[in-house]
C-alpha positions in Angstrom: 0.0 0.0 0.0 1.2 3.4 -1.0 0.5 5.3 2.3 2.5 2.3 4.3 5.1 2.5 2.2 5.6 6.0 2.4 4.9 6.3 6.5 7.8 3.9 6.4 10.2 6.0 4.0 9.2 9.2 6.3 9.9 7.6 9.8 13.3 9.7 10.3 11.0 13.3 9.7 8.0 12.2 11.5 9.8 11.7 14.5 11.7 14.8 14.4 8.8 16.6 13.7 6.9 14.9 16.9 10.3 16.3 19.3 9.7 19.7 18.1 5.8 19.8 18.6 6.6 18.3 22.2 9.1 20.9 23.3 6.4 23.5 23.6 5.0 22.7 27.4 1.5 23.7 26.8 0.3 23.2 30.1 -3.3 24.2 30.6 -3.4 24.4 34.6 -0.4 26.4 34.7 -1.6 28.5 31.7 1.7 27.9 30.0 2.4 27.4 26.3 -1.3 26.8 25.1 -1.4 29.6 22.5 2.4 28.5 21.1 0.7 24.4 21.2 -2.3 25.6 19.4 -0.7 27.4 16.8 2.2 24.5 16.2 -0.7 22.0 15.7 -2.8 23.9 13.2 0.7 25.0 11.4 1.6 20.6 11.1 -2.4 20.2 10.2 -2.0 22.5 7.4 0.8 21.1 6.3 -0.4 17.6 6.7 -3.5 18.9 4.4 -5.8 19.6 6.6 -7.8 22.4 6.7 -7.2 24.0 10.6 -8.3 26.9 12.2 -8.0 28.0 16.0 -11.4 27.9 17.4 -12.4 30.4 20.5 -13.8 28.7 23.7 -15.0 30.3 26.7 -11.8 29.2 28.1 -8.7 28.0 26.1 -8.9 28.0 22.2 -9.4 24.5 20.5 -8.1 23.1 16.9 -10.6 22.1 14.6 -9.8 21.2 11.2 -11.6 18.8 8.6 -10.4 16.7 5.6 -13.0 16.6 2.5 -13.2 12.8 1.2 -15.9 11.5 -1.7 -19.1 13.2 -0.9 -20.9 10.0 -0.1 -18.3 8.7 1.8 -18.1 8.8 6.2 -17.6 11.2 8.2 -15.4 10.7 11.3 -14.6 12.7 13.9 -11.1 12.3 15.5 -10.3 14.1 19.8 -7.8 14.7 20.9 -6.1 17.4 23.5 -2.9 19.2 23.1 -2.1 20.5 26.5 -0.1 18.2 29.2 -0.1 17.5 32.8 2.6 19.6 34.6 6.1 18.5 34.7 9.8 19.2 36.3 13.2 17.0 36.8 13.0 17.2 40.6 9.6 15.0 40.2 12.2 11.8 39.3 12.7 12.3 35.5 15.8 11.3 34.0 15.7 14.1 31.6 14.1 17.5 31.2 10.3 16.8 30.4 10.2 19.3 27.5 14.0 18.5 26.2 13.0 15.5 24.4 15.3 12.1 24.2 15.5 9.5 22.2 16.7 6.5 24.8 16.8 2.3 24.2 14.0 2.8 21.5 11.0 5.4 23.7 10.9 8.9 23.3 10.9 10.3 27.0 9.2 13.8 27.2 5.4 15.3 28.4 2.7 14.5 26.0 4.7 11.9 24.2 1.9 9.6 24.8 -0.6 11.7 26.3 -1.7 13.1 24.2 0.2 14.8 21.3 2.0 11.7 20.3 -1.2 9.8 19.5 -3.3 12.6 17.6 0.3 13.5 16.0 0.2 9.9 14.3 -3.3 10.5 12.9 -2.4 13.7 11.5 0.3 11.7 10.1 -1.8 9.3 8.3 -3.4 12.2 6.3 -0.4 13.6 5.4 0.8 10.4 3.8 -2.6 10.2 1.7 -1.8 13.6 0.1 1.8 13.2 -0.6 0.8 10.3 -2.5 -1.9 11.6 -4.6 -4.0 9.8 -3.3 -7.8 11.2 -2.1 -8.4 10.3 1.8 -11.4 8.0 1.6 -13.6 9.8 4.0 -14.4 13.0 5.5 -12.3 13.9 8.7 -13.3 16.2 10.8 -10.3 17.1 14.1 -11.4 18.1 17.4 -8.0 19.0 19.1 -8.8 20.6 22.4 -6.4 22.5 25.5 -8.0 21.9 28.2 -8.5 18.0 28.8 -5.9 17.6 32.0 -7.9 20.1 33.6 -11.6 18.6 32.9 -12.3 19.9 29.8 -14.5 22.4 31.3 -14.8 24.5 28.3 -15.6 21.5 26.0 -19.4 20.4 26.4 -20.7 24.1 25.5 -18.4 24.4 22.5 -19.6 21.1 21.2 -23.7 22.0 22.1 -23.1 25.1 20.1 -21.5 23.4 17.3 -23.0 20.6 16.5 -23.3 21.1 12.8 -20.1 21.6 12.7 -19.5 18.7 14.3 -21.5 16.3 12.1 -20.2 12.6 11.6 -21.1 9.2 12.0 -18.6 8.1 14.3 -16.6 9.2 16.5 -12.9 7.6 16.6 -10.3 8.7 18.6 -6.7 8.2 20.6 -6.4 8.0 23.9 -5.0 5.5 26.7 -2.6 2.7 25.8 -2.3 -0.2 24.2 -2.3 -3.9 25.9 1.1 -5.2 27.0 1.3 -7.2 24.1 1.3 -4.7 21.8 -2.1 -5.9 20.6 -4.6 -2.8 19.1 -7.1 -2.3 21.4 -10.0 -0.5 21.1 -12.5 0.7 24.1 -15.9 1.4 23.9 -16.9 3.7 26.4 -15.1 4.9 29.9 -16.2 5.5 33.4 -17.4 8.4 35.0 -16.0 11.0 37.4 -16.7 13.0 40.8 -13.6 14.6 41.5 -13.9 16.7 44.8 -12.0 18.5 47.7 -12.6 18.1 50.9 -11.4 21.1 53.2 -10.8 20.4 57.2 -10.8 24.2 58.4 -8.6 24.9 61.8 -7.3 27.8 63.2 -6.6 29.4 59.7 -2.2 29.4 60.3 -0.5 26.9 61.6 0.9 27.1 64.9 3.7 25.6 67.2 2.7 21.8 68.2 4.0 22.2 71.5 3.0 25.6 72.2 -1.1 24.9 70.7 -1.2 20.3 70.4 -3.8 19.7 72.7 -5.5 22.4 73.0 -6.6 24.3 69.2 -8.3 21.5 67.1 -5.8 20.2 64.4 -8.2 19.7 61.3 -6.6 16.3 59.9 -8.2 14.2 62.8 -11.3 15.9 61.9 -10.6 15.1 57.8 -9.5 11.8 58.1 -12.8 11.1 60.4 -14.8 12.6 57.2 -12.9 10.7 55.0 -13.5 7.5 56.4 -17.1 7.7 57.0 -17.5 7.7 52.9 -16.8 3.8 53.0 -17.6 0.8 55.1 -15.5 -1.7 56.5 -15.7 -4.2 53.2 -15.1 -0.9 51.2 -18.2 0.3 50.0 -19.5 3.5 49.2 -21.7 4.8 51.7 -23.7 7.5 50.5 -27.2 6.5 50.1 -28.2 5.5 46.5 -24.6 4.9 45.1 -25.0 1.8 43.9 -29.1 1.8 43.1 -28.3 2.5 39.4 -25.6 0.1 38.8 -26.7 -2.7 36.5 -25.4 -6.0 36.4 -22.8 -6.7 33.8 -24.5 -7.9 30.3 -23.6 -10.2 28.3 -21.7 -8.7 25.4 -19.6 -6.9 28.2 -19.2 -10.3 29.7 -17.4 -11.7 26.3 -15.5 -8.7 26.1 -14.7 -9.1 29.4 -13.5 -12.7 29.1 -11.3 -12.3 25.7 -9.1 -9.6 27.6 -5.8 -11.5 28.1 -4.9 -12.0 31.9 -4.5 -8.9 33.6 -1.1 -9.9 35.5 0.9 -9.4 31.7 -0.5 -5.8 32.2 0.3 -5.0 35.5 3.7 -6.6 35.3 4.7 -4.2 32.3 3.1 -1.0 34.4 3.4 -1.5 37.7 6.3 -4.6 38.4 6.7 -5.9 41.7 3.6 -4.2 43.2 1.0 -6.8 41.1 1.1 -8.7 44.6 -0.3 -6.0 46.1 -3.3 -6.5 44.3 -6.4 -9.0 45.5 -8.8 -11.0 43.4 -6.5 -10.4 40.5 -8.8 -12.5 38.3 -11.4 -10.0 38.8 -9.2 -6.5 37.7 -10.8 -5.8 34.6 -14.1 -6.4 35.8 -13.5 -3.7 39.0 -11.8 -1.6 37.1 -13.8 -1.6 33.9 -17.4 -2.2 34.9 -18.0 -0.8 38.4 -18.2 2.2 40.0 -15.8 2.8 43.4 -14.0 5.9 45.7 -10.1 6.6 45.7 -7.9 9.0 47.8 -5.9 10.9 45.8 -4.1 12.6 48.0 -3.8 14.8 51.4 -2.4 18.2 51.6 -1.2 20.2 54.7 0.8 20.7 57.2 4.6 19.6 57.0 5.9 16.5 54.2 9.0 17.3 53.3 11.9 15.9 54.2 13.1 16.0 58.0 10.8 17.5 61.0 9.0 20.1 61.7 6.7 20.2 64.4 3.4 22.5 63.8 -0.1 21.7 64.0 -1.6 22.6 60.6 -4.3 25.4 60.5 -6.0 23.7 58.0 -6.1 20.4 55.9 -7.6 18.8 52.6 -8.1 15.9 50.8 -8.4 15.1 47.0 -11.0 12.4 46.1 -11.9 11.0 43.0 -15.4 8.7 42.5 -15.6 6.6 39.2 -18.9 6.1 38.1 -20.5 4.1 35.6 -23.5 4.5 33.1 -26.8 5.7 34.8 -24.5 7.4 37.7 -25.1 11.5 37.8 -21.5 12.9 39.1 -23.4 16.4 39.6 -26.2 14.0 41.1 -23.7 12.5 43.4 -22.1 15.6 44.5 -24.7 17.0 46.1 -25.8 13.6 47.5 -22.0 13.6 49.2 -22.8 17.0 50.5 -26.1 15.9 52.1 -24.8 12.4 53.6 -21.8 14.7 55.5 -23.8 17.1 57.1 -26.3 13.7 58.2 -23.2 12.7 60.0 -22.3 15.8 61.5 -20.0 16.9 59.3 -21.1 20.2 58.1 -17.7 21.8 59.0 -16.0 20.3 56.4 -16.6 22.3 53.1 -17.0 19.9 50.0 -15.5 21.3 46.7 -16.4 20.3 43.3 -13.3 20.0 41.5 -14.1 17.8 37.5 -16.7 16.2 36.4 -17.3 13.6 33.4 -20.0 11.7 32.6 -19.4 8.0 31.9 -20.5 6.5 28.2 -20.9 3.6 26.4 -20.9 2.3 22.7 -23.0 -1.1 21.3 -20.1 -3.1 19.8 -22.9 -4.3 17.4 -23.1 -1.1 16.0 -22.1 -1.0 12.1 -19.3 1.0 12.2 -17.8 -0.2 15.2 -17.4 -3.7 13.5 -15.9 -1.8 10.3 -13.3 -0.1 13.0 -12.9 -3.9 14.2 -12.3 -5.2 11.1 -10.3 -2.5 9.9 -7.9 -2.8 12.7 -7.9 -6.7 12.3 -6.9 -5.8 8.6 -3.6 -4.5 10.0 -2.4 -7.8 11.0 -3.2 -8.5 14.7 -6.9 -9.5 16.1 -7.6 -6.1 18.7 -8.5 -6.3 22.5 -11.5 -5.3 22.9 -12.3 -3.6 26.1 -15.9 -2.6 27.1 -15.0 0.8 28.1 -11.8 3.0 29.7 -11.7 2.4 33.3 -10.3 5.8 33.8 -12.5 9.1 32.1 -12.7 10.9 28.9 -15.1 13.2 27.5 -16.8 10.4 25.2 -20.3 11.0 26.5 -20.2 14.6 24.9 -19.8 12.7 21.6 -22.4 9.5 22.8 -24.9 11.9 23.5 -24.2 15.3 22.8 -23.4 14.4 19.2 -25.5 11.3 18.9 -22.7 9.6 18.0 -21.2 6.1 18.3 -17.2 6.0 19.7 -14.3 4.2 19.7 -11.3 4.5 21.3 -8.0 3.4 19.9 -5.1 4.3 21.9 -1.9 4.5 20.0 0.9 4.7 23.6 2.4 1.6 25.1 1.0 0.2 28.2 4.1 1.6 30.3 3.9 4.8 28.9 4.4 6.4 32.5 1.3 8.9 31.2 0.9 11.9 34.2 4.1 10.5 35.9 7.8 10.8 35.5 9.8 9.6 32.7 6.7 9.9 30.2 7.4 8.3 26.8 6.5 6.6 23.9 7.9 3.8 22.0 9.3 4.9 19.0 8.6 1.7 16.7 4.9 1.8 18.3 4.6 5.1 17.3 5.4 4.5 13.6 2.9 1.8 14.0 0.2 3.7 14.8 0.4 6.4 12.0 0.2 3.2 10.1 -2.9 2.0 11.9 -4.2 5.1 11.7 -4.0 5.4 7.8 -5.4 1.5 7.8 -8.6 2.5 10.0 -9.6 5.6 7.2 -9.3 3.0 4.4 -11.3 0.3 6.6 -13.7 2.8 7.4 -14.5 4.0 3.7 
């Protein structure tokens, strides 16, 4: 195939052309590098023969830009997000995050796989189509937002006010990572989210623990009391109605379920040693896939760095995230939370809404999710197929916002350390997926 073939002959550029793009930080919490990011990507779309234009949100802009196939051919609509999670050296990199290196085959840098990488390949796969004359075999249409690592808050309203813009039959785009065996895999749907913030308030400063312990309240007894009142002993959820939507997992689920090869070949490649730490491994995918649950992120407040210091904190917080599955309301949820505190008698701690998503799913019986199967097939290896994303994207604005089916089909390695240190992406796996990518449009057509 033409397009293969010259993907292959361009492997040298592309990749040089990917360090440059991910030397620009672009990191929307910070509010750094967006407006450089955004240009860079609809400069290499333009290039790649795609029509681009920076589109204005209520917060930061988005790229949108649209390839014109045969008029009666598909339509697909491709996400993706070109602003990163936050990075530095003293966080346990081995090299600057946004000084790119090539090292044993992986590119190390932030957004290597997460996300520019991924949407990088796609945009990729066009470019090959024009430079060998030949027409892309259906209409593309690139959703390229800057504000996914901070919830996409800006996201939902641009999408309900464009949606003839927005117009396709599918929805197909890269996210996550690939199986540990370097199978394709493609998701149908992902989990909810409730992140929040829970604020223990003290004395306001924090004081000398000899001079005050005993006495002033120290508000992390108090959190950690809050905390732990949101589960039971066997690790429930306790806020009333959590779990009255949750449906039973259905058959075609089940089967998807069931041909996901054993879990401990993932968790080796991520997370090493620390797979014993994990219970009922058998049942991963299912927990993490199919069922809703609550996870401490993290406490903040008084003293954690290295050595002593004594003080008693004048206040304290913790960072909590829910995941949620179809039929559960996060803004529902929130204010249930807000309710089932106060019933316990905790109306002094002050509950913050931090992100929401709301969790989606797509029929794998639908028509052109079995041409994305079978396109992907086409490239050589049979795909794992996952029932959704345990973790949280914004598919549901495309499931029902849009009306649209969706597939995900990440294009990072499993151990692509996304959000931690030492980010990367493989380089060969990379190449592959600009070549997957160009295989899927043809499939699709």
């Amino acid at each position: 195939m033409a397009v293969i073939d010259f993907l292959r002959s361009r492997r040298e550029q592309n990749l040089a052309e990917l360090i440059e793009y991910l030397e620009i930080p672009s990191i929307s919490t910070l509010g750094i590098g967006v407006e450089e990011a955004a240009g860079h990507l609809a400069g290499l779309m333009d290039v790649a023969g795609i029509e681009a234009q920076i589109l204005p949100t209520e917060g930061i802009s988005l790229v949108y830009g649209e390839v014109k196939g045969p008029p009666d051919a598909p339509t697909m609509l491709i996400y993706g997000h070109y602003d990163v999670q936050p990075a530095d050296i003293s966080e346990g990199w081995n090299s600057e995050p946004f000084e790119p290196q090539v090292r044993d085959g992986r590119l190390y840098a932030r957004g290597s796989g997460d996300n520019k990488g991924q949407h990088f390949a796609q945009i990729k796969a066009v470019e090959a189509y024009h430079q060998t004359n030949m027409k892309v075999p259906i209409n593309l249409k690139f959703l390229i937002e800057g504000e996914e690592e901070m919830g996409s808050p800006s996201l939902r309203k641009f999408i309900q006010s464009n949606k003839e813009l927005l117009t396709a039959d599918i929805a197909c785009s890269s996210d996550g990572s690939l199986h540990p065996s370097g199978r394709p895999t493609l998701s149908l749907g992902c989990r909810g989210l409730l992140y929040i913030e829970l604020v223990s308030h003290g004395v306001g400063k924090d004081l000398h623990s000899g001079s005050y312990g005993g006495a002033a309240p120290n508000p992390f007894w108090r959190l950690m009391e809050a905390v732990q009142c949101l589960r039971d002993g066997e690790g429930r959820v306790r806020v009333p109605g959590f779990y009255e939507s949750v449906l039973p997992v259905g058959e075609a689920d089940q089967d998807a379920l069931e041909g996901i090869p054993d879990p401990e070949t993932e968790l080796q490649a991520v997370i090493g040693e620390g797979v014993s730490q994990i219970p009922e491994l058998p049942a991963f995918y299912k927990k993490v896939l199919t069922q809703p649950n609550l996870n401490i992120c993290g406490f903040q407040g008084g003293y954690s760095n290295d050595g002593m210091k004594t003080i008693l904190p004048g206040s304290a917080r913790a960072k909590l995230d829910f995941r949620l599955v179809v039929e559960q309301d996060p803004d529902k949820l929130f204010d249930d939370v807000c309710s089932f505190l106060k019933a316990e008698g905790f109306d002094d701690i002050e509950v913050r809404k931090m992100a929401t998503f709301d969790a989606s799913k797509t029929p794998a019986d639908n028509p052109y999710v079995q041409k994305v199967i079978q396109a992907v097939a086409g490239y050589g290896d049979e795909p794992v197929i996952y029932p959704n994303f345990g973790g949280s994207v914004p598919d549901s604005m495309f499931t029902r916002d849009l009306g649209l089916p969706s597939v995900w089909f990440p294009l990072a390695n499993a151990d692509s350390n996304a959000h931690a240190p030492d980010e990367n992406i493989d380089v060969e796996i990379f190449h592959r997926g600009c070549e997957i990518a160009a295989t899927l449009m043809g499939g699709l057509a």
